[in-house]
MIDOSE-1310 file (N, C-alpha, C; in nm, 2 decimals, decimal comma, always signed):
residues 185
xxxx	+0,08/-0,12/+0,00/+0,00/+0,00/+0,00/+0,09/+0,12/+0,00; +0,02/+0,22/-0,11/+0,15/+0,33/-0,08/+0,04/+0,44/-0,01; +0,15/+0,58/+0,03/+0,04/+0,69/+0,10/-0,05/+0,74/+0,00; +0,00/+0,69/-0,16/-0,13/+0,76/-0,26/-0,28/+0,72/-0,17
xxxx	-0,26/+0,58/-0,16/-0,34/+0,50/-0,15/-0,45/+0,55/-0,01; -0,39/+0,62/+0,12/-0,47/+0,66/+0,22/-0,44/+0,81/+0,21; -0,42/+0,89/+0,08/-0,44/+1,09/+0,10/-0,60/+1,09/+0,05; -0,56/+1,21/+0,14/-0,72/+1,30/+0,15/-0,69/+1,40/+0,05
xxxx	-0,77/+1,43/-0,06/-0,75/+1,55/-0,16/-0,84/+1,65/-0,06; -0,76/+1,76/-0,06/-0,85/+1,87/-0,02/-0,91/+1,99/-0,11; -1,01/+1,98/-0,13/-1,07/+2,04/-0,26/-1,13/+2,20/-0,24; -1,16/+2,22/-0,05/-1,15/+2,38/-0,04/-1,08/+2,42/+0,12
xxxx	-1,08/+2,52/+0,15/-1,07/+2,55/+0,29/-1,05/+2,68/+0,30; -1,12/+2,69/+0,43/-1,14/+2,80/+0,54/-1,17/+2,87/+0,66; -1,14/+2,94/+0,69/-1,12/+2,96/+0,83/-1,28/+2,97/+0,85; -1,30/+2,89/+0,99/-1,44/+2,88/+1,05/-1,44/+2,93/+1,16
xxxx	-1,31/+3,00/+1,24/-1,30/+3,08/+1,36/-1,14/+3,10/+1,38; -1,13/+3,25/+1,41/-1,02/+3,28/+1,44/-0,99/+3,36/+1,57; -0,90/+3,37/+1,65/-0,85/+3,47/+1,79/-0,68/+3,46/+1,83; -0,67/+3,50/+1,91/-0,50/+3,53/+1,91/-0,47/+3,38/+1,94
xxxx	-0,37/+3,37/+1,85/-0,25/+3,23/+1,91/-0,33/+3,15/+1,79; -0,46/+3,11/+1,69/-0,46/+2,99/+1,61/-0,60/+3,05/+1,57; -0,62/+2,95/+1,48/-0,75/+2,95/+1,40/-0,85/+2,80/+1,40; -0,95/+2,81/+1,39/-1,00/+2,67/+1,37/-1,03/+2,68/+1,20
xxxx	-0,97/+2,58/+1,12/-1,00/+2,54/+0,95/-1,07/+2,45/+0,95; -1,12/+2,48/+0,82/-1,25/+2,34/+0,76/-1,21/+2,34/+0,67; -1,17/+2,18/+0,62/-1,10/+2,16/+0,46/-1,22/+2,09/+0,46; -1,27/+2,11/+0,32/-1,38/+2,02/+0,25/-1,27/+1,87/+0,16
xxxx	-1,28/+1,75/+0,19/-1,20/+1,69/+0,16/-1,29/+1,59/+0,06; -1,17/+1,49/+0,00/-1,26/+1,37/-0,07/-1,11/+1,31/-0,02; -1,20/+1,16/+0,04/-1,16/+1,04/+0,10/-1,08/+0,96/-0,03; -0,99/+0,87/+0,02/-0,96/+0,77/-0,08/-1,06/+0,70/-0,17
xxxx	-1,17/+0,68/-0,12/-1,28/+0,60/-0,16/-1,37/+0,68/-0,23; -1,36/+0,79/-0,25/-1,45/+0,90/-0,31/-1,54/+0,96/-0,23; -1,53/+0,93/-0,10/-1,67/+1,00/+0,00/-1,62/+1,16/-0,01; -1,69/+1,23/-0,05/-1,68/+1,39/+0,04/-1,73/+1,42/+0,16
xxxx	-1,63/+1,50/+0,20/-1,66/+1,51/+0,37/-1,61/+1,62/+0,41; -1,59/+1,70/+0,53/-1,58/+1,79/+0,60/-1,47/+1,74/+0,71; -1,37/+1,83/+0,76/-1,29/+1,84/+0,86/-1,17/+1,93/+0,91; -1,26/+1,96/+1,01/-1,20/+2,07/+1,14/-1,08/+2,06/+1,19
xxxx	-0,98/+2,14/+1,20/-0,87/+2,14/+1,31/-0,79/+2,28/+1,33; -0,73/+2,25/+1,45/-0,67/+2,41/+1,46/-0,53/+2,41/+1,39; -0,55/+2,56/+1,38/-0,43/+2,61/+1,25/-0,33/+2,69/+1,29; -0,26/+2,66/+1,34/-0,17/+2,76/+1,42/+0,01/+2,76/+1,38
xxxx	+0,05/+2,89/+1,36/+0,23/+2,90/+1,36/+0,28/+2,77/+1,39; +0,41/+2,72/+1,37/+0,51/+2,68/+1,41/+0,53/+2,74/+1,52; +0,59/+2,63/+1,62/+0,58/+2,69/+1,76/+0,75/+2,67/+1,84; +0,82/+2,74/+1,90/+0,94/+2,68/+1,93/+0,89/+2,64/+2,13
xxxx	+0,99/+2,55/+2,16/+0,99/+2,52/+2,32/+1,13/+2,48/+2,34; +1,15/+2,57/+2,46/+1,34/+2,56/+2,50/+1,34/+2,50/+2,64; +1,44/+2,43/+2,64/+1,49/+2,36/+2,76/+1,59/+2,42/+2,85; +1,56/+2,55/+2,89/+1,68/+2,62/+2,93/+1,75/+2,58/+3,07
xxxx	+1,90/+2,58/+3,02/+2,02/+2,59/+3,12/+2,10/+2,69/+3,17; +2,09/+2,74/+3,32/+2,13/+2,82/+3,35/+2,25/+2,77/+3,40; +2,41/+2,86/+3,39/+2,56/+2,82/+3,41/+2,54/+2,72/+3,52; +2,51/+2,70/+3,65/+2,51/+2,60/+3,69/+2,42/+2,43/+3,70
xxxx	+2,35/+2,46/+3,58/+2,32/+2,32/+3,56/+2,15/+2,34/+3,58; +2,11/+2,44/+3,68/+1,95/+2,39/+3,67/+1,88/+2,42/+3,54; +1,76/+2,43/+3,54/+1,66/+2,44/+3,46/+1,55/+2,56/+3,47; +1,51/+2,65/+3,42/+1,49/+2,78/+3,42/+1,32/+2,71/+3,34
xxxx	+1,20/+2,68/+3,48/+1,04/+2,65/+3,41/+0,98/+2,78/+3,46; +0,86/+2,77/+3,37/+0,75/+2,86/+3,41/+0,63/+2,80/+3,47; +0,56/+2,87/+3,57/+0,39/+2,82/+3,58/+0,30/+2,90/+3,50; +0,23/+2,85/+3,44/+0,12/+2,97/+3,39/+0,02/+2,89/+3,37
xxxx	-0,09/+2,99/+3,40/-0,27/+2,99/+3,38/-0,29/+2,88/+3,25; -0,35/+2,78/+3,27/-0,43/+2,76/+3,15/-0,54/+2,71/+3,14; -0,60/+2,80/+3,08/-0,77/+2,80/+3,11/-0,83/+2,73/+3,06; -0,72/+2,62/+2,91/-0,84/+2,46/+2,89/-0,86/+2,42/+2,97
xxxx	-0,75/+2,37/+3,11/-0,73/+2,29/+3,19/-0,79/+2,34/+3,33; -0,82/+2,49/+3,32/-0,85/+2,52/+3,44/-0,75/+2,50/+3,55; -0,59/+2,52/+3,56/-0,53/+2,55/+3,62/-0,36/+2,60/+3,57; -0,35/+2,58/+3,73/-0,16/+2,64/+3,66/-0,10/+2,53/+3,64
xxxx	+0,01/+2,52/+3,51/+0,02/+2,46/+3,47/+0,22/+2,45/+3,47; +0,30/+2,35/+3,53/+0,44/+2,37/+3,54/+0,48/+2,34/+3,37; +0,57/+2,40/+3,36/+0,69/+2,35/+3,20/+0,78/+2,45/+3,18; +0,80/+2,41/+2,99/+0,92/+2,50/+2,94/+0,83/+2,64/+2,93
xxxx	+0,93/+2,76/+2,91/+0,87/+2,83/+2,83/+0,86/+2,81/+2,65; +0,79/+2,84/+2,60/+0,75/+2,82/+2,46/+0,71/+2,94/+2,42; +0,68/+2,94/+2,24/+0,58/+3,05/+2,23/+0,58/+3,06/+2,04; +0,55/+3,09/+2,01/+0,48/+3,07/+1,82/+0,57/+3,18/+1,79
xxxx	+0,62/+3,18/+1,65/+0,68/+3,21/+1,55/+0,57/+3,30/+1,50; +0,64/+3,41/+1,42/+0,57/+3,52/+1,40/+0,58/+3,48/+1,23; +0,47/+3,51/+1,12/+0,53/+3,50/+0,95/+0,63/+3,58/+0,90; +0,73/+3,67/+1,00/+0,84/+3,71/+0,90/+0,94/+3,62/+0,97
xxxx	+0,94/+3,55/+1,06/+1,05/+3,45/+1,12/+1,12/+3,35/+1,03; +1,22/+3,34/+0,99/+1,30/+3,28/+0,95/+1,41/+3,15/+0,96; +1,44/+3,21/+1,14/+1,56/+3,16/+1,17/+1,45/+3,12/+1,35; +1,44/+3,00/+1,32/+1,40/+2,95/+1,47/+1,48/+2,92/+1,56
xxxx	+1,61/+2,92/+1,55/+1,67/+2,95/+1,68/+1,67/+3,13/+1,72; +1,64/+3,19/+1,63/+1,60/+3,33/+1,66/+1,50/+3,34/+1,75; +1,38/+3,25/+1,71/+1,24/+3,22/+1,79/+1,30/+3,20/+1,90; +1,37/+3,09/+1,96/+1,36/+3,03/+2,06/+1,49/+3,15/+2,17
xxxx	+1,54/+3,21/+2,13/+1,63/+3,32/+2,18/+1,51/+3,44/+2,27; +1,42/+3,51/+2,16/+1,32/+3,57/+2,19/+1,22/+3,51/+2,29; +1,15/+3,45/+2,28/+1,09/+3,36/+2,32/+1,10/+3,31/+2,50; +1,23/+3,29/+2,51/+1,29/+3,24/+2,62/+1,26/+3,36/+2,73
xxxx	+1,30/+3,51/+2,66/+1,35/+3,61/+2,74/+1,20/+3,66/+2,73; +1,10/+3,69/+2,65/+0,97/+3,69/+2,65/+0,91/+3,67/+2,78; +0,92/+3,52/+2,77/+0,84/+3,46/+2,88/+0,90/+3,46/+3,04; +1,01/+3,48/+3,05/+1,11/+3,45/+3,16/+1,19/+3,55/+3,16
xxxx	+1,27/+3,65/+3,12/+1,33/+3,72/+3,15/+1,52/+3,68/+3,12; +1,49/+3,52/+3,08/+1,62/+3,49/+3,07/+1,65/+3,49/+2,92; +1,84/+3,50/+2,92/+1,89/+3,51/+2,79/+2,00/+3,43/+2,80; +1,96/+3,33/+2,68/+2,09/+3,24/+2,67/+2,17/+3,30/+2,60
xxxx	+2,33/+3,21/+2,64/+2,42/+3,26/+2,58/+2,44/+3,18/+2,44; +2,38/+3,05/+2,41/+2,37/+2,97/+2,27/+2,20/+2,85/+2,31; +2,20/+2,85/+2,15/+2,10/+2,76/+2,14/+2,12/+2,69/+2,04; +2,09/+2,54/+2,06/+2,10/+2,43/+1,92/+1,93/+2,36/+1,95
xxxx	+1,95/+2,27/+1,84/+1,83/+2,24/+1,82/+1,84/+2,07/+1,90; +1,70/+2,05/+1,91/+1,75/+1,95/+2,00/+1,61/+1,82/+1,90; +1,51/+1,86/+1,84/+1,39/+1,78/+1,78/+1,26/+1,86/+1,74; +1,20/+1,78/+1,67/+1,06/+1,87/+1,63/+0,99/+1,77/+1,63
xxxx	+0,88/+1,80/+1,67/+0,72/+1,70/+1,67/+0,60/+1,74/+1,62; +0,52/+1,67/+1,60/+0,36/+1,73/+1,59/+0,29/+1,64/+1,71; +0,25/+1,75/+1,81/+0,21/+1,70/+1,90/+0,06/+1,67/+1,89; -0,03/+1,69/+1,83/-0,16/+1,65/+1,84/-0,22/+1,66/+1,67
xxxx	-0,15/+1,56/+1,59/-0,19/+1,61/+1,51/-0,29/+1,55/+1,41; -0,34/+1,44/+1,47/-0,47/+1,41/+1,44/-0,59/+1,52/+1,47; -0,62/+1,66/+1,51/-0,67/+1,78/+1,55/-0,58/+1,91/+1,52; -0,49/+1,92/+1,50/-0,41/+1,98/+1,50/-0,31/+2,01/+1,39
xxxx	-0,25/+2,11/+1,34/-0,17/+2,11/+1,26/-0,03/+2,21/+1,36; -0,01/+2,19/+1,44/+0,08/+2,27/+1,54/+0,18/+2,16/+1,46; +0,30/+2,23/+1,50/+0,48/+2,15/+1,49/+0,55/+2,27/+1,58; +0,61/+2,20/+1,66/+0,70/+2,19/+1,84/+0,83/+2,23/+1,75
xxxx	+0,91/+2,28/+1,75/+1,08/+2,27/+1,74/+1,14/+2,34/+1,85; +1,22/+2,21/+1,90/+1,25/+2,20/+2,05/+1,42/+2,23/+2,02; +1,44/+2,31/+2,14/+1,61/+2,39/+2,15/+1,61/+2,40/+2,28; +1,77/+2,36/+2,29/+1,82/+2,35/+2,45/+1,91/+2,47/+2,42
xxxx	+1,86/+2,54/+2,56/+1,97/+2,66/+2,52/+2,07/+2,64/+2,64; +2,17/+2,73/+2,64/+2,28/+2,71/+2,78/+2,34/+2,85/+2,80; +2,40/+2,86/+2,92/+2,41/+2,98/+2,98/+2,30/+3,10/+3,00; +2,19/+3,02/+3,05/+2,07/+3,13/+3,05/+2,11/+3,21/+3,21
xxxx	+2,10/+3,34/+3,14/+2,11/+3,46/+3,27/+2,01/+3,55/+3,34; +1,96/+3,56/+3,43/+1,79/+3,66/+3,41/+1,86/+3,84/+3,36; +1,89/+3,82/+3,26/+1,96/+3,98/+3,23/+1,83/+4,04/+3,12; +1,75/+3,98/+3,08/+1,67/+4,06/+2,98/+1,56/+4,09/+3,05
xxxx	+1,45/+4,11/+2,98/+1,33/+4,14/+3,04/+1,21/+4,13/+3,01; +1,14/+4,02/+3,09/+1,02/+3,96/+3,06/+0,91/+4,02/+3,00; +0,85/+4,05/+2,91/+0,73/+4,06/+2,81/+0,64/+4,01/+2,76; +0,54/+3,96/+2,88/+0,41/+3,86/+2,84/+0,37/+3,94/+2,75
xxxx	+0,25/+3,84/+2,69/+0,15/+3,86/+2,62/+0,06/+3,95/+2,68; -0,07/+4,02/+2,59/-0,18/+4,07/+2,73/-0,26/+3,90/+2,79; -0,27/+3,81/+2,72/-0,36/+3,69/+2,81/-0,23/+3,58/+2,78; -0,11/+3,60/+2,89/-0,02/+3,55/+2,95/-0,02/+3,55/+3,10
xxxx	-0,04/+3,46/+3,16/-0,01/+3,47/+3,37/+0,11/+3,38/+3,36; +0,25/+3,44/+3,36/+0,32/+3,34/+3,40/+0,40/+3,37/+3,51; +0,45/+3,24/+3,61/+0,57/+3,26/+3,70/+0,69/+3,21/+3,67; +0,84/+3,28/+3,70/+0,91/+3,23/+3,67/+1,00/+3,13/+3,77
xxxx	+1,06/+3,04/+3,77/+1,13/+2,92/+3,87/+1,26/+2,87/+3,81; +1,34/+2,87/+3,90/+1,45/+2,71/+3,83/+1,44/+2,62/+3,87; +1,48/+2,50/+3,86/+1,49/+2,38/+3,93/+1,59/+2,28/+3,87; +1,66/+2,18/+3,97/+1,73/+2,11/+3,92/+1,70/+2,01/+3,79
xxxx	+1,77/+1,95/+3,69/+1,75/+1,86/+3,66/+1,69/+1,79/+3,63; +1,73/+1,68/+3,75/+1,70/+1,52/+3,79/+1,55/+1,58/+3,85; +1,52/+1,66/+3,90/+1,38/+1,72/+3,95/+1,30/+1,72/+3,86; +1,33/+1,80/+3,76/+1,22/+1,82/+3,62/+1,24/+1,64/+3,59
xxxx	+1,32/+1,59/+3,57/+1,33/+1,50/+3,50/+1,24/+1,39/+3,59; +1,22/+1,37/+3,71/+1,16/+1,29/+3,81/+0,99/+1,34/+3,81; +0,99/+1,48/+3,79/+0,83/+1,49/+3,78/+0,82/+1,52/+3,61; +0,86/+1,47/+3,54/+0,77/+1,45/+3,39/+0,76/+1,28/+3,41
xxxx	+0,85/+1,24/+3,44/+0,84/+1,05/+3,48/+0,68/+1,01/+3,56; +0,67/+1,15/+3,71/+0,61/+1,10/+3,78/+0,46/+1,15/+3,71; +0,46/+1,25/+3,62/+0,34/+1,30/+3,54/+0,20/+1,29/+3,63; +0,09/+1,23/+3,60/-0,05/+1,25/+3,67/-0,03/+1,28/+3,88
xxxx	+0,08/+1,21/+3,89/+0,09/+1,16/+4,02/+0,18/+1,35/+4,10; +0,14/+1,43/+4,06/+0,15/+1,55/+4,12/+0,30/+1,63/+4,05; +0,33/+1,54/+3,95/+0,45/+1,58/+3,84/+0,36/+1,70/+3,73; +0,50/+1,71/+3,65/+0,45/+1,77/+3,51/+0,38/+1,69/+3,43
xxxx	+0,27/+1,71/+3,38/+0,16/+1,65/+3,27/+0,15/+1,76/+3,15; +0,24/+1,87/+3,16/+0,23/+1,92/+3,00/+0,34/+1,84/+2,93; +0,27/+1,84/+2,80/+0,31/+1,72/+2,68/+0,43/+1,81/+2,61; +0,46/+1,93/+2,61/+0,52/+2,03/+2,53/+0,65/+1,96/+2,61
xxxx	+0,66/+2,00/+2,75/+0,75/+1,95/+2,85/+0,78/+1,83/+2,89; +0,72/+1,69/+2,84/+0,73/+1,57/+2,88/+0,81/+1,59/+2,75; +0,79/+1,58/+2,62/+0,86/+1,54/+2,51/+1,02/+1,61/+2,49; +1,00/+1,74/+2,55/+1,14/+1,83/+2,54/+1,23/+1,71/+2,61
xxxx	+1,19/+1,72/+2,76/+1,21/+1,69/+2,88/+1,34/+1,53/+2,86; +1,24/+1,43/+2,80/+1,20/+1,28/+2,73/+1,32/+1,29/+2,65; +1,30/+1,37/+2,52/+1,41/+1,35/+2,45/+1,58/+1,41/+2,48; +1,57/+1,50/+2,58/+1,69/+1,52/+2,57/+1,77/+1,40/+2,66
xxxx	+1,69/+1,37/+2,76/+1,72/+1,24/+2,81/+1,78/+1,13/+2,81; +1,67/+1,12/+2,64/+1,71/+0,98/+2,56/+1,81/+1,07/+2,44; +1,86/+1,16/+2,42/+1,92/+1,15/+2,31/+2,07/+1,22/+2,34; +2,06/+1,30/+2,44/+2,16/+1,40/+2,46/+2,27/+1,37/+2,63
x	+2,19/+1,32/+2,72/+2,26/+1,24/+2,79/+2,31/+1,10/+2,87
């Protein structure tokens, strides 16, 4: 079987709702089998998420509000690429200091995902930065609540493991978290 064999032609599409951070789209499609059909999902930027390291080793998370979930929520900072962005280690530079106030002294890339993308058309590109300093200065959003924290490690790394059980359960942060884990130490 090839992927000819399971693509969706998409024959229109349009935005069915839009507000800051994504859109919801409706592609009118035709199935492998000839059915036409309809289907919804949110449409949003490329998004970067950093694993920041400050000179001595810990890890530089935020808490912030989130109001799918109806609470505060621990992780990386993150945050969406703008349409003149080019260079996403640029993103992930801005981004950092954005949300936290910190500024690394380098950033490489560390993986990219599509975290939900059966609903979703989001893609993650994840960067570990190092020598993060609190020298810049933080610039939420207007509907941003964040706090800023460090923490060691083996800590972050123990509550993404320990997740539902009073750990981190954001997925942005399990996967950063996960792969640098498995790939980088």
């Amino acid at each position: 079987m090839s992927d000819d064999d399971l693509t969706w032609e998409t024959t229109a599409t349009d935005i069915d709702y839009s507000c800051p951070g994504f859109d919801v789209r409706k592609d009118d499609v035709r199935l492998p089998d000839g059915t036409e059909t309809d289907y919804h999902y949110v449409d949003e930027p490329p998004a970067v998420v950093v694993l920041p390291f400050t000179p001595d080793g810990d890890v530089v998370v935020i808490e912030e509000w989130r109001q799918a979930v109806g609470r505060v929520n621990r992780g990386l900072p993150a945050g969406t690429s703008e349409p003149e962005d080019d260079d996403l280690a640029a993103v992930a530079y801005r981004e950092l200091t954005e949300e936290t106030g910190y500024e690394a002294a380098d950033v490489e890339r560390l993986t990219t995902a599509e975290p939900a993308n059966g609903i979703s058309n989001t893609v993650h590109h994840y960067f570990v930065a190092r020598g993060c300093e609190p020298t810049g200065e933080q610039e939420l959003d207007f509907n941003e609540s964040i706090r800023v924290d460090t923490t060691d490690y083996d800590s972050l790394l123990s509550d993404v493991v320990d997740g539902g059980r009073d750990g981190v359960v954001d997925g942005r942060t399990a996967i950063g978290v996960l792969q640098y884990e498995l790939a980088e130490r």
